[in-house]
C-alpha positions in Angstrom: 0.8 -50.0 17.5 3.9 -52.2 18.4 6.4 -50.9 21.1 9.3 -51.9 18.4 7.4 -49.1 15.8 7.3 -46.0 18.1 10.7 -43.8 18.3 10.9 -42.7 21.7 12.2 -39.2 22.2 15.3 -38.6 23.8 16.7 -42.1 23.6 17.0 -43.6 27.2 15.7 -42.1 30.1 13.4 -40.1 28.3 9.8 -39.4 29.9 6.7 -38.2 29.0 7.6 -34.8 30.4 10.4 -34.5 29.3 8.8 -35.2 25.9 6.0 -32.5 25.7 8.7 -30.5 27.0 10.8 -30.6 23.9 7.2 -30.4 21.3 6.1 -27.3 23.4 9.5 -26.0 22.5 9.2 -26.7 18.9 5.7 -25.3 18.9 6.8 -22.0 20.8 10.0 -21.4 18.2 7.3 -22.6 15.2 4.7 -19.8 16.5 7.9 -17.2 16.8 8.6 -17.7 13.3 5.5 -17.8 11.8 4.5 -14.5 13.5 7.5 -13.0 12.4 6.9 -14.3 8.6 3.1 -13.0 8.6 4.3 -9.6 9.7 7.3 -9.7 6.8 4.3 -10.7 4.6 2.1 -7.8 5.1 4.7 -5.4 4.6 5.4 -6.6 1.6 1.9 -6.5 0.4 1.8 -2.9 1.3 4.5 -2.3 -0.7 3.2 -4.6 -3.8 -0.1 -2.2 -3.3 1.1 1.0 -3.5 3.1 -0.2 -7.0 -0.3 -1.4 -8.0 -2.2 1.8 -7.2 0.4 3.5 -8.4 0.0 2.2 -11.9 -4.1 2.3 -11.6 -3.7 6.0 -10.9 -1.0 6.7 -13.8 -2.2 4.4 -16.3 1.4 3.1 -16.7 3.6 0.6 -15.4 5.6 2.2 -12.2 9.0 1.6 -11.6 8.5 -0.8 -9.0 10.9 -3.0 -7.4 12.2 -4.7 -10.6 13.0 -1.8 -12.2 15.1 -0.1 -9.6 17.1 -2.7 -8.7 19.4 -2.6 -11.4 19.5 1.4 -10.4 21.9 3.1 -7.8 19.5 3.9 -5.1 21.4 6.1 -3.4 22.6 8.0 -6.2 18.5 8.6 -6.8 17.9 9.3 -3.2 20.5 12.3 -3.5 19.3 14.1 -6.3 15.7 13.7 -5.2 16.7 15.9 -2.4 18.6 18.2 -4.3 15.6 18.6 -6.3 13.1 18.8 -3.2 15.4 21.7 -2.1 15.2 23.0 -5.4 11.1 22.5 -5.0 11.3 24.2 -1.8 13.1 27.3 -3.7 10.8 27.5 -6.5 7.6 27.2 -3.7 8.8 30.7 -2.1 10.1 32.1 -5.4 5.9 31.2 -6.4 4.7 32.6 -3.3 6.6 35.6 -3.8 5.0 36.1 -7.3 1.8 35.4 -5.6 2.4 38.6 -3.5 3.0 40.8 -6.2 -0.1 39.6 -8.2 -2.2 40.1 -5.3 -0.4 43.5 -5.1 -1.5 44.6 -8.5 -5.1 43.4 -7.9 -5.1 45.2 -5.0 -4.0 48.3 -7.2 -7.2 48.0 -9.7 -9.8 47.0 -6.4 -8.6 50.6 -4.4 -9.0 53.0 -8.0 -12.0 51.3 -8.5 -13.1 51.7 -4.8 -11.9 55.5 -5.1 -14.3 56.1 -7.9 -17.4 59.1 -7.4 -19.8 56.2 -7.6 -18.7 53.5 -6.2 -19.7 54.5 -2.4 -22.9 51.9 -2.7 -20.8 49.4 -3.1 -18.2 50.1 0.0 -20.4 48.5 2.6 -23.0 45.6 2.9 -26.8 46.8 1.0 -28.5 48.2 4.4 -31.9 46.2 3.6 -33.9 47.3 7.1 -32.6 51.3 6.6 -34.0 50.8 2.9 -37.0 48.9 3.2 -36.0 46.3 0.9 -37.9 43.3 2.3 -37.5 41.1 -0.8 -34.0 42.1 -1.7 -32.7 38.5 -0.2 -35.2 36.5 -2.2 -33.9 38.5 -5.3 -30.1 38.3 -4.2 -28.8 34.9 -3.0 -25.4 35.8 -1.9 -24.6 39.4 -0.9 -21.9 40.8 -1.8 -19.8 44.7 -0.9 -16.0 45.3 -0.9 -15.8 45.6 2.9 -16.3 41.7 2.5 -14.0 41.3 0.1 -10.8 43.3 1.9 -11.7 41.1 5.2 -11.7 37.9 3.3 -8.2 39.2 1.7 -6.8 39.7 4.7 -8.2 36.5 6.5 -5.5 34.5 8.2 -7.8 31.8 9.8 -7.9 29.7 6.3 -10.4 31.2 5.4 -9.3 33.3 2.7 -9.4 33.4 -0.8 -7.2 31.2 -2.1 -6.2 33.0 -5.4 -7.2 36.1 -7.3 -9.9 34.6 -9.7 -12.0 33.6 -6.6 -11.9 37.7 -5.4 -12.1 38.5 -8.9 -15.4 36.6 -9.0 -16.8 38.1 -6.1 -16.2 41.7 -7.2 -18.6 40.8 -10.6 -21.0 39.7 -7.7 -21.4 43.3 -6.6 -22.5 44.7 -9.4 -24.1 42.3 -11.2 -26.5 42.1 -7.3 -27.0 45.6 -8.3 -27.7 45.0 -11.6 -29.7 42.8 -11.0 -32.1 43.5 -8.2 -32.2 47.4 -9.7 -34.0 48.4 -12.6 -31.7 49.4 -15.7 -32.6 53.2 -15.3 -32.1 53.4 -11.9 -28.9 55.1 -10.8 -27.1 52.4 -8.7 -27.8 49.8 -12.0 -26.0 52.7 -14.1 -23.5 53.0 -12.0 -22.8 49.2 -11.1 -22.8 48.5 -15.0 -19.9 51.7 -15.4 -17.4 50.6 -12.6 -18.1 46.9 -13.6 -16.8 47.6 -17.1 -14.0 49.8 -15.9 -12.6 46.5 -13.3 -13.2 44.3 -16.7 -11.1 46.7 -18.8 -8.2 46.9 -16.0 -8.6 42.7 -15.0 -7.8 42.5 -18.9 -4.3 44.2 -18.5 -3.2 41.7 -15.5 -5.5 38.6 -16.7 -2.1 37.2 -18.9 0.1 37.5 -15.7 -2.0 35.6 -13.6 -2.6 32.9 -16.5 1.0 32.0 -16.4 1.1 32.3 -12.7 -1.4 29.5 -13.0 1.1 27.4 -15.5 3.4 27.2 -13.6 1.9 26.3 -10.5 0.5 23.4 -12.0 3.4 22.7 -13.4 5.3 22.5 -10.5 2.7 20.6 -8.5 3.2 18.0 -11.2 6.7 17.9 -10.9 6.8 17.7 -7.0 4.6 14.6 -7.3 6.7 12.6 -9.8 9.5 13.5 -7.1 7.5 11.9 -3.9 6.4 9.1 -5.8 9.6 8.5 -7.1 11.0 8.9 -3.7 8.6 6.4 -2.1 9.3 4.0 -4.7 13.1 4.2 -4.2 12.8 3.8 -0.2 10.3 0.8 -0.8 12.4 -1.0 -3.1 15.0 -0.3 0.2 12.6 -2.3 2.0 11.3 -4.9 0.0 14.9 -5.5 -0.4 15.5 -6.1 3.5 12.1 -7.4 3.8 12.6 -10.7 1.2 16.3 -11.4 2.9 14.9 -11.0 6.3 12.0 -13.8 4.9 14.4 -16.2 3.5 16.5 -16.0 6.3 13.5 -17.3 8.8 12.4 -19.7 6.2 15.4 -21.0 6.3 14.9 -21.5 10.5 11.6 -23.0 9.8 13.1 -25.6 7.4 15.6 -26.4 9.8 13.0 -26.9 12.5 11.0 -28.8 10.6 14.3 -31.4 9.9 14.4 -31.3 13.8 10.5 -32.1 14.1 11.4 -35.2 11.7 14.1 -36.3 13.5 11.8 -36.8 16.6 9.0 -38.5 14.1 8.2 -42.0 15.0 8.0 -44.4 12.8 5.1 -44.9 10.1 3.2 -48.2 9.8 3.2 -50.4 7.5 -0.5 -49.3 6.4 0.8 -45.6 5.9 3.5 -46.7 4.1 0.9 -48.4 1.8 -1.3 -45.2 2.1 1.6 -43.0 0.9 3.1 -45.4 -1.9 -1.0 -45.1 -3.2 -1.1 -41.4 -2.9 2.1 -40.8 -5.1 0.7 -42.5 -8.1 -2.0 -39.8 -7.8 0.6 -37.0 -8.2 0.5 -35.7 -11.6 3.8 -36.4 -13.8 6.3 -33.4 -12.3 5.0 -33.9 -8.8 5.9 -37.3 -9.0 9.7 -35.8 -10.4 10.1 -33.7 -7.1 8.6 -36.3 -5.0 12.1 -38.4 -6.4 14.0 -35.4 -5.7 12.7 -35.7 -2.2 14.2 -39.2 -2.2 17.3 -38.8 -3.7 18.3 -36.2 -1.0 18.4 -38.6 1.4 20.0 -41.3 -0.8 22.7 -40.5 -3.0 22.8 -43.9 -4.7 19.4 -43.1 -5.6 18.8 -42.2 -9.6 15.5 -40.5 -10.1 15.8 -40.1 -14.1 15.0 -42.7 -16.6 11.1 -43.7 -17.7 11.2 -45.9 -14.9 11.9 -45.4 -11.5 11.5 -48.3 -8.8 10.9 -46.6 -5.5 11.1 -49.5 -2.6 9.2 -47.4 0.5 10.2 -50.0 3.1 13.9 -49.2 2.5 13.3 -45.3 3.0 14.8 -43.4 6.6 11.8 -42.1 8.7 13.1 -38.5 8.1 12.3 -39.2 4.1 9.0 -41.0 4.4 7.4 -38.3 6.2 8.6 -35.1 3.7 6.9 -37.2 1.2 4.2 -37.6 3.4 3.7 -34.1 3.6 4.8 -33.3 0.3 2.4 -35.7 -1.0 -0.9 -34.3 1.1 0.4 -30.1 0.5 0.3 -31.1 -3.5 -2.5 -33.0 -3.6 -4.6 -30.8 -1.9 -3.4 -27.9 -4.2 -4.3 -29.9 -7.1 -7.6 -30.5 -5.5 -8.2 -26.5 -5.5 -7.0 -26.3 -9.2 -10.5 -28.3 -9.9 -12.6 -25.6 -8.0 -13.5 -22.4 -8.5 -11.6 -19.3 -6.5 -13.6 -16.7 -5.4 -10.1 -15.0 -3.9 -7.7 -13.6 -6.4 -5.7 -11.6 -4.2 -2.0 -10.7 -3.0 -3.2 -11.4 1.4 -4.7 -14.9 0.0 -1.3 -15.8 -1.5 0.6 -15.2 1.2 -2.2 -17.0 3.7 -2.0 -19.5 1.8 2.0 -20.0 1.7 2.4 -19.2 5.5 -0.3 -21.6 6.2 1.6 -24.2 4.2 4.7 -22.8 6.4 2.9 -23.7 9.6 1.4 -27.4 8.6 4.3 -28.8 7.4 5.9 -27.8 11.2 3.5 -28.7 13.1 2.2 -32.0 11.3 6.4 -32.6 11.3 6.0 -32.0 15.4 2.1 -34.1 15.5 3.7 -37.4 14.5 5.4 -37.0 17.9 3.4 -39.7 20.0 4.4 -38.1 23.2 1.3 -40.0 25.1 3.0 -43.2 23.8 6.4 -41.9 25.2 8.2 -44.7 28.2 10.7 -44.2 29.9 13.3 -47.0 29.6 14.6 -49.1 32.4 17.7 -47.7 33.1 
């Protein structure tokens, strides 16, 4: 390559240190960026995925980003927590409920526990003092109300964790008796009695604890429309701050890719040719913002009409090269049109941009021929 076609960097006096210098500046400030960008980028995924599991789990379109932007956020965000409050009242109003259920059971377990015949029943089956070898083959899961109270009054989480679960286990008692006893024995007789007696009195409080149940469930329900609705409305916040923060740096990178032109040298006159070949490959609005390319540099420059005369040799160095990249970004995209994608999602997009991000810096900062860099007689 001719002296006369290499732009030295710096002007006079510049060196070839002084020249890596400036494009291991440029590279530092492009990696800053670009780290910055790929961290913006995943949080916004994470927010574009929960929207999307959000409406797999549903079934329905969420609210998403789009839909709350129009919305007062704030005025949202306030009665959310006036209704968490109000969840947090109606949770201890439940729990007090709960307590008086668990009260009334209580009730039917100790008059059913007071009963003539239910002393068989008060403590675990004593299988060794009986000489009931097979009576765990017979009986899979024991069962007495000595259990039962102990369980009740479990504070390790291990518990029951609502009244049809001890309910359950009280049938277990007698039907073990039931079953492991012939039907004319006496503890089968009297297992079948008090069992009919808890059925008769579960009856009474069986419509109290159905509703109890109601509205449980419906309050669980109603909490979870609240979070999700309250994670919605702070990630729409963030997306929010999250796209301004990204336009803001890449509107740095674009700016440091003008200054990585600036310091380009100057293409040949065989990658001049190369470039003038590779635009007629571009299809037809390609070729429209490759003009538009032009035409920012050259405001006598009219890229309408059905023919447009572009004279490459009369272009600024600056312009040349954004086509150049332009020209090699676009082709190769059309290039991956053609093929076949095994990679459909939201990460791949945004590789695939930031990527784009990076080349066009650092093949700006590349066409930098810092080894062919002089310094200039003074």
């Amino acid at each position: 390559m001719d002296e006369k076609n290499v732009l030295l960097l710096g002007g006079p006096g510049c060196s070839l240190q002084d020249g890596n210098s400036h494009i291991e500046i440029l590279n530092q400030h492009a990696d800053e960026i670009c780290g910055r960008i790929e961290q913006l980028e995943h949080k916004i995924n994470e927010v574009e995925q929960f929207y999307s599991y959000s409406s797999t789990k549903n079934g329905s379109t969420p609210k998403g980003v789009s839909s709350l932007r129009g919305l007062d956020r704030d005025k949202i965000l306030n009665n959310l927590r006036k209704r968490q409050h109000d969840a947090v009242n109606r949770k201890s109003a439940a729990a007090k409920r709960m307590q008086d259920l668990m009260r009334q059971f209580g009730a039917i377990l100790e008059r059913i526990m007071e009963h003539k015949w239910a002393t068989p029943f008060l403590q675990p089956v004593d299988v060794v003092g009986l000489g009931l070898h097979d009576y765990y083959e017979v009986i899979e899961k024991p069962m007495d109300f000595s259990t039962i109270k102990s369980k009740m009054e479990a504070k390790d989480g291990s518990g029951y964790k609502n009244i049809r679960e001890i309910c359950a286990d009280v049938r277990l008692i007698f039907k073990n008796a039931m079953k492991y006893n012939d039907e004319k024995h006496d503890v089968h007789v009297m297992a079948k009695s008090l069992l009919d007696r808890f059925e008769t009195r579960w009856l009474q409080l069986l419509p109290k604890v159905d509703e109890e149940e109601r509205r449980l469930k419906d309050e669980d329900a109603e909490m979870e429309k609240d979070l999700q609705l309250a994670q919605e409305v702070q990630l729409s916040r963030n997306a929010r701050d999250l796209y301004a923060e990204l336009e803001v740096l890449d509107g740095q990178l674009e700016k440091l890719k003008e200054t990585a032109l600036l310091k380009c040298r100057k293409m040949t006159t065989e990658e001049k040719k190369q470039l003038g070949c590779s635009i007629t490959k571009l299809h037809s609005e390609a070729i429209s913002k490759a003009l538009e390319i032009i035409a920012q540099s050259n405001p006598n420059f009219e890229p309408s009409g059905e023919t447009v005369e572009v004279n490459i040799d009369a272009q600024s160095e600056s312009t040349l090269w954004k086509l150049k990249f332009f020209v090699k970004e676009t082709l190769q995209a059309q290039l991956k049109t053609t093929q076949p994608s095994t990679h459909g999602n939201i990460s791949t997009t945004t590789n695939l941009e930031n990527n784009k991000r990076k080349r066009d810096v650092y093949d700006a900062i590349a066409k930098n021929p810092s080894k062919k860099c002089k310094k200039l007689p003074g």
